[in-house]
C-alpha positions as CSV (number, residue, x, y, z in Angstrom):
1,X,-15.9,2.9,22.5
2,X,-12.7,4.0,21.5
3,X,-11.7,3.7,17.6
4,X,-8.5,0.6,17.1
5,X,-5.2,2.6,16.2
6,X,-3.9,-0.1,14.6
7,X,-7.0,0.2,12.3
8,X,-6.6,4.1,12.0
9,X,-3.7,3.2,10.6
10,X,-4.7,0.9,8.2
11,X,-7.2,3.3,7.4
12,X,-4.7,6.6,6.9
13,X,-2.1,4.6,4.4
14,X,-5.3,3.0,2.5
15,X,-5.1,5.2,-0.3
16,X,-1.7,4.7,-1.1
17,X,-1.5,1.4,-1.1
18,X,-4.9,1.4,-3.4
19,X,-3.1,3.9,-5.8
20,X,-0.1,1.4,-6.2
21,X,-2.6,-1.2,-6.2
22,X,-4.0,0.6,-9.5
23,X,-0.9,1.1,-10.9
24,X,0.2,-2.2,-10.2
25,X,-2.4,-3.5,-12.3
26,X,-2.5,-1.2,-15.4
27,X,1.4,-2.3,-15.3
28,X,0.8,-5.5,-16.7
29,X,1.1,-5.1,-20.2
30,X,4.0,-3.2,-19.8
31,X,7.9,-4.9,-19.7
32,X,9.0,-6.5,-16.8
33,X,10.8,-3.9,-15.7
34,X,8.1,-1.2,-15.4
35,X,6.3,-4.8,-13.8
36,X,8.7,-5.3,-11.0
37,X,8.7,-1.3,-10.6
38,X,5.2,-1.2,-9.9
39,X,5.2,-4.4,-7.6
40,X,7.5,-3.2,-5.5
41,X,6.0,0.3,-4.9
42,X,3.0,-2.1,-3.7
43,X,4.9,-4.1,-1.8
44,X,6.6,-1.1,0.0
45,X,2.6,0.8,0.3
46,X,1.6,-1.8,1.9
47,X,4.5,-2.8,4.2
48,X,4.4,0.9,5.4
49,X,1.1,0.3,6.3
50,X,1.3,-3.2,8.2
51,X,4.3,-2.4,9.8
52,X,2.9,0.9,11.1
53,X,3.5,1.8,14.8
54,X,-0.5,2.5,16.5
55,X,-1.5,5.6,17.4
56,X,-1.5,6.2,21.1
């Protein structure tokens, strides 16, 4: 059975998004600022990943 590429996918940016996840979280006693900095590298980890094209 072959392997889901859209899951390989998932699978290869999964460790960035859990890094920003990470720092995400340790962010939240810092100012807003450094707040919103962290949420967005999140939000663009983890858009990179769902909007990522399959493997063929």
């Amino acid at each position: 059975m072959s392997e889901d590429p859209r899951e390989t996918a998932i699978e290869a940016g999964q460790p960035e998004v859990e890094a920003a996840l990470a720092n995400l979280a340790s962010a939240a006693d810092q100012p807003l600022a450094a707040q919103a900095d962290a949420f967005e590298a999140f939000h663009a980890a983890l858009t990179h990943v769902l909007d990522a094209e399959p493997a063929e």
